[in-house]
VOSE-68165 format. One record per residue: residue in three letters; x, y, z of N, C-alpha, C in turn. Coordinates in steps of 0.02 Angstrom, whole numbers, plus 50000, padded with zeros to 5 digits. Layout:
# VOSE-68165
atom drengu:ala, n_px:X, n_py:Y, n_pz:Z, ca_px:X, ca_py:Y, ca_pz:Z, c_px:X, c_py:Y, c_pz:Z $
...
//
This chain:
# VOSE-68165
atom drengu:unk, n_px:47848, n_py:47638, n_pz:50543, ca_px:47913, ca_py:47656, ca_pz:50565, c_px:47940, c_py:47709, c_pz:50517 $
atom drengu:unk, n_px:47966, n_py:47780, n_pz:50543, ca_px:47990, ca_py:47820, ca_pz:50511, c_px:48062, c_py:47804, c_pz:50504 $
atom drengu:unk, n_px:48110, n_py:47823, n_pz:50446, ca_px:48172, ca_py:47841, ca_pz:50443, c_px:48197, c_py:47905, c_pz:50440 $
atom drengu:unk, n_px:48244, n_py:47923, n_pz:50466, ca_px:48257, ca_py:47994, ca_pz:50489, c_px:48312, c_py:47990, c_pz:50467 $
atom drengu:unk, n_px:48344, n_py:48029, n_pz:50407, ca_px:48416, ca_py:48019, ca_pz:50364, c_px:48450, c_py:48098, c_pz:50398 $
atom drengu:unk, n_px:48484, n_py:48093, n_pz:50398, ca_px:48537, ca_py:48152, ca_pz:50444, c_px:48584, c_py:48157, c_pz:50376 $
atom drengu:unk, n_px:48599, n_py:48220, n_pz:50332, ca_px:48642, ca_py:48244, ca_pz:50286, c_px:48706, c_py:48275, c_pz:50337 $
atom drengu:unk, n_px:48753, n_py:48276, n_pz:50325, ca_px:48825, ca_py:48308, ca_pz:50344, c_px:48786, c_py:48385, c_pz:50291 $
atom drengu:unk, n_px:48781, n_py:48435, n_pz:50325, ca_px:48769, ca_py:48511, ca_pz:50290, c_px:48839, c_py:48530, c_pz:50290 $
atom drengu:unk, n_px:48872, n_py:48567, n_pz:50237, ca_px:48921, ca_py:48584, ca_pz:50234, c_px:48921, c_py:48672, c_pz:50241 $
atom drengu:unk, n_px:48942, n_py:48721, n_pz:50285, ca_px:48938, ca_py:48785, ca_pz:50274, c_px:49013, c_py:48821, c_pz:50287 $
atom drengu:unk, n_px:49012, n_py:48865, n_pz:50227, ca_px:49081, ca_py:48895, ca_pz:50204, c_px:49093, c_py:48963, c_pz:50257 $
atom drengu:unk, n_px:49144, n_py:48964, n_pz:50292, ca_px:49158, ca_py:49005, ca_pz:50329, c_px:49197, c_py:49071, c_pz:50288 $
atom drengu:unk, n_px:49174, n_py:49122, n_pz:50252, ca_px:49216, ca_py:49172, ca_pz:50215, c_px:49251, c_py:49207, c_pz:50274 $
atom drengu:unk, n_px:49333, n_py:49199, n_pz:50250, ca_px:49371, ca_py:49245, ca_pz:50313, c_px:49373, c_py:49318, c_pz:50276 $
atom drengu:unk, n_px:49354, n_py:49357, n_pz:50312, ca_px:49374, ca_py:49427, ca_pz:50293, c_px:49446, c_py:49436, c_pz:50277 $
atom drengu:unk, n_px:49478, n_py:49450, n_pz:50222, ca_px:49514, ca_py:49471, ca_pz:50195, c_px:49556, c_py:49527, c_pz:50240 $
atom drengu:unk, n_px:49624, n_py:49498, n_pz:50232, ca_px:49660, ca_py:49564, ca_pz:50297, c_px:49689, c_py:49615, c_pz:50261 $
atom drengu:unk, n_px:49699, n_py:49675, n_pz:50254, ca_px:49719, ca_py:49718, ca_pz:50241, c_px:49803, c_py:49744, c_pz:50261 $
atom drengu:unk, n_px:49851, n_py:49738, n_pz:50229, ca_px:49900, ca_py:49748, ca_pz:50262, c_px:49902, c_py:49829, c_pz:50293 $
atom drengu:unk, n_px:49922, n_py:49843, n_pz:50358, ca_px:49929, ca_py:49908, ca_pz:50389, c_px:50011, c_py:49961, c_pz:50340 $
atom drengu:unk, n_px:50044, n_py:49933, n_pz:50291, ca_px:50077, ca_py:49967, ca_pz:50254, c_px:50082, c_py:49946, c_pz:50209 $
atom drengu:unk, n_px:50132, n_py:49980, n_pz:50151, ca_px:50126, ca_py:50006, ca_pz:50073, c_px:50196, c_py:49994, c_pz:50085 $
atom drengu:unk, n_px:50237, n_py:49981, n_pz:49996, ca_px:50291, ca_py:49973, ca_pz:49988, c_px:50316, c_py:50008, c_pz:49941 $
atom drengu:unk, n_px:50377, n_py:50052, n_pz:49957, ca_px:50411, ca_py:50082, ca_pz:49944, c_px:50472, c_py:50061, c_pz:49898 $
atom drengu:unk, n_px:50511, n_py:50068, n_pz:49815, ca_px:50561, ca_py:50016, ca_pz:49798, c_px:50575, c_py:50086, c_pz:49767 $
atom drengu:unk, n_px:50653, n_py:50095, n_pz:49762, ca_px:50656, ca_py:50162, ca_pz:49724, c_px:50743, c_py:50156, c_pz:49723 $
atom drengu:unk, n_px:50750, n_py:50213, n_pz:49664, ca_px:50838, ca_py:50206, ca_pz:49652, c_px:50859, c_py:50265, c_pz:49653 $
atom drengu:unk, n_px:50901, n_py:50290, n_pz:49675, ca_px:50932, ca_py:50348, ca_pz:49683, c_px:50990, c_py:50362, c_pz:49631 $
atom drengu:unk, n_px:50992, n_py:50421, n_pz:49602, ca_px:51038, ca_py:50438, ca_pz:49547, c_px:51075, c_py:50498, c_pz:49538 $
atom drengu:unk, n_px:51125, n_py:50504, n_pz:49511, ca_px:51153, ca_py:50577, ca_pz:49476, c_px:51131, c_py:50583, c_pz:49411 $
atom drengu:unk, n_px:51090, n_py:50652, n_pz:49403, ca_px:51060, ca_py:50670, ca_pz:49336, c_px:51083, c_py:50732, c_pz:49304 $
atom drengu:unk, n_px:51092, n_py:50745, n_pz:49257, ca_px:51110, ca_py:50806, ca_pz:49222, c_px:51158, c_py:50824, c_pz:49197 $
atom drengu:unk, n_px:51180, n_py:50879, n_pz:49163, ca_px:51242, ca_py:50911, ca_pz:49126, c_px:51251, c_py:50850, c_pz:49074 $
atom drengu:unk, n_px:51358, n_py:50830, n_pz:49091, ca_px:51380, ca_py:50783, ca_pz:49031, c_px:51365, c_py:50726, c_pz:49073 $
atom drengu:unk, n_px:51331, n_py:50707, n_pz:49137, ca_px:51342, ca_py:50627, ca_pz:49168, c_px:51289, c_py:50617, c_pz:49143 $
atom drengu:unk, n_px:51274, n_py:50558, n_pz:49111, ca_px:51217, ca_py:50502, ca_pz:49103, c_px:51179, c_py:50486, c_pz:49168 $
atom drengu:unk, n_px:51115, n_py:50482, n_pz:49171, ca_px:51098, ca_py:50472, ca_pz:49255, c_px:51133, c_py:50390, c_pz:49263 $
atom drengu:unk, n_px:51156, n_py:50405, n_pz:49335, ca_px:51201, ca_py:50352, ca_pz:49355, c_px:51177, c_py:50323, c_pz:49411 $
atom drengu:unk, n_px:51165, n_py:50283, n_pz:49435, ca_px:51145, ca_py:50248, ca_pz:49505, c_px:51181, c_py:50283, c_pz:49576 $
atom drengu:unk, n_px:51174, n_py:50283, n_pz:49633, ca_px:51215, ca_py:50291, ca_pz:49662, c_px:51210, c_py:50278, c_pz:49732 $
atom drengu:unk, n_px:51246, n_py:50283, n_pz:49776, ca_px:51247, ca_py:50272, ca_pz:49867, c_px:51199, c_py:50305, c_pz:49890 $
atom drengu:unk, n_px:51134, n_py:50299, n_pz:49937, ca_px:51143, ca_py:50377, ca_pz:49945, c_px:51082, c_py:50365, c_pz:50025 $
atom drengu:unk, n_px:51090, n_py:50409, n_pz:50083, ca_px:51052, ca_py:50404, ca_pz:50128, c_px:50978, c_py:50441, c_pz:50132 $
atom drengu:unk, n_px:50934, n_py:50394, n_pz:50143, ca_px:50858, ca_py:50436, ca_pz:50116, c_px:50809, c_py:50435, c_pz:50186 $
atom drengu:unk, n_px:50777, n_py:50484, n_pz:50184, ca_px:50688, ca_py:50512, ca_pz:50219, c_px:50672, c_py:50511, c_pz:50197 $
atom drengu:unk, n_px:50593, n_py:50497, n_pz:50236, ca_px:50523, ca_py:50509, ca_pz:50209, c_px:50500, c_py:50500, c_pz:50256 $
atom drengu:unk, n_px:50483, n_py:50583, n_pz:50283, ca_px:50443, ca_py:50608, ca_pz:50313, c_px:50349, c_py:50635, c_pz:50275 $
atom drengu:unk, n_px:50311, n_py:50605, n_pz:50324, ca_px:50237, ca_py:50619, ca_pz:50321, c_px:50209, c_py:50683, c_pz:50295 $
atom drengu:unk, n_px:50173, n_py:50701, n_pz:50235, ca_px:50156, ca_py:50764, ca_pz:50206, c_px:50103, c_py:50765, c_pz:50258 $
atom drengu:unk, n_px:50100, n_py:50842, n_pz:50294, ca_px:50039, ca_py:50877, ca_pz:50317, c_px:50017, c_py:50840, c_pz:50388 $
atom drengu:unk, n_px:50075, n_py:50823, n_pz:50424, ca_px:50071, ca_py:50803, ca_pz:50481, c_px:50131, c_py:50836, c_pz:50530 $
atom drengu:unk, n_px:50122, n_py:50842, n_pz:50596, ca_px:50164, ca_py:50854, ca_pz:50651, c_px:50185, c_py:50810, c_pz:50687 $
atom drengu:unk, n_px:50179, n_py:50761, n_pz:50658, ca_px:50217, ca_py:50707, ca_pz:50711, c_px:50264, c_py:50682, c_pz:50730 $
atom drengu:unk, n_px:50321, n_py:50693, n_pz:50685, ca_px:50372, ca_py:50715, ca_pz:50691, c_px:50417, c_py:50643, c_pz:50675 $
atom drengu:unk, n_px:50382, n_py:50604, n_pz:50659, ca_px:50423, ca_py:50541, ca_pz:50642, c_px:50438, c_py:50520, c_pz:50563 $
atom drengu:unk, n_px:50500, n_py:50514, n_pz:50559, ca_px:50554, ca_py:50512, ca_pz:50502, c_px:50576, c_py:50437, c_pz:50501 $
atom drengu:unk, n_px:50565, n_py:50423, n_pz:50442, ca_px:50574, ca_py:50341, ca_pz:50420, c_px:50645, c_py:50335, c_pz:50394 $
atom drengu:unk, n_px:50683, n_py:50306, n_pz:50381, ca_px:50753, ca_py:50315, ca_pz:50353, c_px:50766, c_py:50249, c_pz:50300 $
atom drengu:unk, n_px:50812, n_py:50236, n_pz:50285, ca_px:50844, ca_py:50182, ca_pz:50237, c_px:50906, c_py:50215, c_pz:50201 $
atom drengu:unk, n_px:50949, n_py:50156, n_pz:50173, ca_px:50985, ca_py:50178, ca_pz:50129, c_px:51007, c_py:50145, c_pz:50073 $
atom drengu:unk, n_px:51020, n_py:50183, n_pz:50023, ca_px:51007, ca_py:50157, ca_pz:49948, c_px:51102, c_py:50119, c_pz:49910 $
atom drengu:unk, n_px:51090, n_py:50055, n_pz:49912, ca_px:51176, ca_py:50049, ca_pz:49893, c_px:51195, c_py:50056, c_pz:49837 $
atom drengu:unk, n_px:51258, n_py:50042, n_pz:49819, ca_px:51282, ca_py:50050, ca_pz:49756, c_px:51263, c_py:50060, c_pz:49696 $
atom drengu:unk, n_px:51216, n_py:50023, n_pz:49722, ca_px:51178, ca_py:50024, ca_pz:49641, c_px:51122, c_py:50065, c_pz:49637 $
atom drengu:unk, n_px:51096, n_py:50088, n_pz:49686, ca_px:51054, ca_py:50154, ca_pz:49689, c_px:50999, c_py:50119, c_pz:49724 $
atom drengu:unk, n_px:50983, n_py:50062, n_pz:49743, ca_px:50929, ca_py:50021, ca_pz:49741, c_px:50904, c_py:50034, c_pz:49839 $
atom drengu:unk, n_px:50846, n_py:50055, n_pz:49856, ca_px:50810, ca_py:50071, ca_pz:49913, c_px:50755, c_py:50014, c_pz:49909 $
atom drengu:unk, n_px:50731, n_py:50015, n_pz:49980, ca_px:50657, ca_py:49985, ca_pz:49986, c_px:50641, c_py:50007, c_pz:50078 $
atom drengu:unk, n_px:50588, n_py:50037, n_pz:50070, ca_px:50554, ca_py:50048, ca_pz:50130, c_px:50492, c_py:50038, c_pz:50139 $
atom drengu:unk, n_px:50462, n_py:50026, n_pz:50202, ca_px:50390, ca_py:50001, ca_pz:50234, c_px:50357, c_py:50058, c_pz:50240 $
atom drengu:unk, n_px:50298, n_py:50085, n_pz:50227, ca_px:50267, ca_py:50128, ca_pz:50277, c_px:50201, c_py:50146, c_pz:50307 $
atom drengu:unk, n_px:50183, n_py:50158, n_pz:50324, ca_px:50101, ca_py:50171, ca_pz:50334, c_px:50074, c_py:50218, c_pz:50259 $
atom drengu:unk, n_px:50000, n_py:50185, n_pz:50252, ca_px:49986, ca_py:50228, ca_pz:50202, c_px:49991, c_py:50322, c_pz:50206 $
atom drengu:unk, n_px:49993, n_py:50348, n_pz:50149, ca_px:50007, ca_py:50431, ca_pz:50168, c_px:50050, c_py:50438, c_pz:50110 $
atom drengu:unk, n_px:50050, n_py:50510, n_pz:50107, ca_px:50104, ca_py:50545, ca_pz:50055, c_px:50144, c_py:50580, c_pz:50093 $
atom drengu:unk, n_px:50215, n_py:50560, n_pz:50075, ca_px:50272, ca_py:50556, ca_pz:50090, c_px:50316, c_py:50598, c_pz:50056 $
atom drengu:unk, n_px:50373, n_py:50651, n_pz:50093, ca_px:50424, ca_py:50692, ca_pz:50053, c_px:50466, c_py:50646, c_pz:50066 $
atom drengu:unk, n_px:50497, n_py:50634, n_pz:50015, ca_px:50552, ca_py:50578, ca_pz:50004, c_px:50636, c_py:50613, c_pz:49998 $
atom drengu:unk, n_px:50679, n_py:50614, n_pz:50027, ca_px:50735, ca_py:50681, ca_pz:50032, c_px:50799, c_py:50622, c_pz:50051 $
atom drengu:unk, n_px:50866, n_py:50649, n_pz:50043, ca_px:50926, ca_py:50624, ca_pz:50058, c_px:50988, c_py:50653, c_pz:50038 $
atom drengu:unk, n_px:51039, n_py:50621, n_pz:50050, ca_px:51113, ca_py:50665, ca_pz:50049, c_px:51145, c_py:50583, c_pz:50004 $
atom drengu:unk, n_px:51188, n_py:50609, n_pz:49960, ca_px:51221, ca_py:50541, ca_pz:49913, c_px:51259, c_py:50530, c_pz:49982 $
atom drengu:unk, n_px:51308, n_py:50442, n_pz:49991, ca_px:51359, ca_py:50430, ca_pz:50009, c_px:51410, c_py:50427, c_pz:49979 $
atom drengu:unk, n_px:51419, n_py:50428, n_pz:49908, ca_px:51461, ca_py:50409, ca_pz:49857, c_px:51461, c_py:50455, c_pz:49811 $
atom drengu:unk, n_px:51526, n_py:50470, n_pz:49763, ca_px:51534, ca_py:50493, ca_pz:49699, c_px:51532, c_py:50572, c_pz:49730 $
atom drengu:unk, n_px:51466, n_py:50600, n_pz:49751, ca_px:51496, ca_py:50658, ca_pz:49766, c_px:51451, c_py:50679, c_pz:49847 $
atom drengu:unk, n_px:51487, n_py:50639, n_pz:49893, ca_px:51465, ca_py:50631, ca_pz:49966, c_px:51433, c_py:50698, c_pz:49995 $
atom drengu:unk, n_px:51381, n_py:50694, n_pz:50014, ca_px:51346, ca_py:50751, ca_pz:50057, c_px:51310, c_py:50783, c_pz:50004 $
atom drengu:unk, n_px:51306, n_py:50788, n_pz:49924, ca_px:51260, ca_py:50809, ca_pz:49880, c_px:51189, c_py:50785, c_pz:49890 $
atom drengu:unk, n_px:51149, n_py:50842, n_pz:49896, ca_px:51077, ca_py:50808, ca_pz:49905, c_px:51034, c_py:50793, c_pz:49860 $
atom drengu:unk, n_px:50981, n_py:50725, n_pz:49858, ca_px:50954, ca_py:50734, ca_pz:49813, c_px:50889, c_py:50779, c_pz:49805 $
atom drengu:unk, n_px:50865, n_py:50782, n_pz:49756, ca_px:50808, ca_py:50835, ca_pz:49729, c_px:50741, c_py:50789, c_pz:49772 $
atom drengu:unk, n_px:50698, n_py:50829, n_pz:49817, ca_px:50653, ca_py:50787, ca_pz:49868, c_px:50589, c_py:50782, c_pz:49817 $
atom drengu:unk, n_px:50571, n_py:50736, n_pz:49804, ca_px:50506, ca_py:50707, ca_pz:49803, c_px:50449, c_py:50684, c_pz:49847 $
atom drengu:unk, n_px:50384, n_py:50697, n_pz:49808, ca_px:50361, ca_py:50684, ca_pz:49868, c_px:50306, c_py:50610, c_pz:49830 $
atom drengu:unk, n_px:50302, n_py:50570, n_pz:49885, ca_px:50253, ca_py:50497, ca_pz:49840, c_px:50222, c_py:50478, c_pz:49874 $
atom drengu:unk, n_px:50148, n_py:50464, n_pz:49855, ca_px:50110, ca_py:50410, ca_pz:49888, c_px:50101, c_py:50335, c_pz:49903 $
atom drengu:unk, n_px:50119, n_py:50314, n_pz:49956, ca_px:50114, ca_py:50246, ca_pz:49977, c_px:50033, c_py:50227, c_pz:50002 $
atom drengu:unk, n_px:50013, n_py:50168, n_pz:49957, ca_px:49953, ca_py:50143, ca_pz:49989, c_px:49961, c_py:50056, c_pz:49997 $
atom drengu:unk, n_px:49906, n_py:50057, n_pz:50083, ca_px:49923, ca_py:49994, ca_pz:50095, c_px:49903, c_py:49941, c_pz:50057 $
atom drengu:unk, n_px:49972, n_py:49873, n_pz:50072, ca_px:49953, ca_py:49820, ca_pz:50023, c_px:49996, c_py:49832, c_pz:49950 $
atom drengu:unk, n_px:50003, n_py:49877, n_pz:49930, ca_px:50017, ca_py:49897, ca_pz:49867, c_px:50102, c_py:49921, c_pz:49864 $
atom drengu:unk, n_px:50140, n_py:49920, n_pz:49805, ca_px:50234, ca_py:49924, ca_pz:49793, c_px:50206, c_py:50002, c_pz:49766 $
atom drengu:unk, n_px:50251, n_py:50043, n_pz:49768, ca_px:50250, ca_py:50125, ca_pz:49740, c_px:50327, c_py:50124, c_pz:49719 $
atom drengu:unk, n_px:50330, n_py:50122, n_pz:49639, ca_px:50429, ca_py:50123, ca_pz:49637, c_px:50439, c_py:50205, c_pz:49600 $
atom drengu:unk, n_px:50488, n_py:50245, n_pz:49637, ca_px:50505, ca_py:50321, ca_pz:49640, c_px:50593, c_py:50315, c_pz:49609 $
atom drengu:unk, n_px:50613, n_py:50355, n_pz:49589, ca_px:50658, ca_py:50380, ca_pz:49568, c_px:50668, c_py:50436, c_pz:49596 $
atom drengu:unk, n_px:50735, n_py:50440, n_pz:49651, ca_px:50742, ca_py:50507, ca_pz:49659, c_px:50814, c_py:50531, c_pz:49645 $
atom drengu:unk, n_px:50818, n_py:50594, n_pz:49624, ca_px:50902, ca_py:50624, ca_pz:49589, c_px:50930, c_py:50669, c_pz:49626 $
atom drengu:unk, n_px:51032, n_py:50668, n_pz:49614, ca_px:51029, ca_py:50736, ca_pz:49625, c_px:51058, c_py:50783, c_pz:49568 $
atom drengu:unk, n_px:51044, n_py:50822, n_pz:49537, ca_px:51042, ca_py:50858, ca_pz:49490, c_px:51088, c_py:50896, c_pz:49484 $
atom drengu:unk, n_px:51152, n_py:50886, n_pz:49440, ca_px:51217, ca_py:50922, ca_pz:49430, c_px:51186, c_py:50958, c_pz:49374 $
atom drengu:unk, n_px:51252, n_py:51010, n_pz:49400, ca_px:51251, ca_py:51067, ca_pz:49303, c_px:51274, c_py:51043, c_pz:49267 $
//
């Protein structure tokens, strides 16, 4: 008479790892230069796609305290805006930054008095 022992095999299913489809954006907006100390400030921001025609413009806006955060697809990005505060419709100085997916990118952008 044979015995025939049956083990429970255990096999590990590896899930492929997901990739998030965007990059994160955290950034503060400021007044820089002359006698002001850079200061935080209001201010409405873009970031539009470097070296594309597509014509789509991401927006956000930065409050009081200068403080932004935006989503985006990976890409390098001109980063541009107009203050709301302190001195309304002054623009800031455009940067341009790379966002990659999965990953925070933190920018500083100014607008630059005499």
């Amino acid at each position: 008479m044979a015995v025939l022992v049956l083990l429970p095999v255990l096999t590990a299913c590896a899930e492929t790892p997901t990739v998030p489809e965007t990059g994160h954006l955290d950034g503060l907006t400021c007044l820089k230069g002359g006698i002001i100390a850079t200061t935080p400030v209001a201010a409405r921001l873009t970031a539009k796609r470097v070296g594309t025609d597509s014509g789509k413009v991401y927006a956000t806006e930065a409050d009081s305290h200068g403080v932004f955060s935006l989503d985006l697809p990976p890409g390098t990005y001109e980063l541009s805006g107009s203050l709301t505060a302190r001195l309304p419709g002054g623009r800031l100085t455009p940067v341009q930054v790379a966002v990659a997916a999965g990953h925070t990118t933190s920018v500083e952008i100014c607008a630059l008095v005499p």
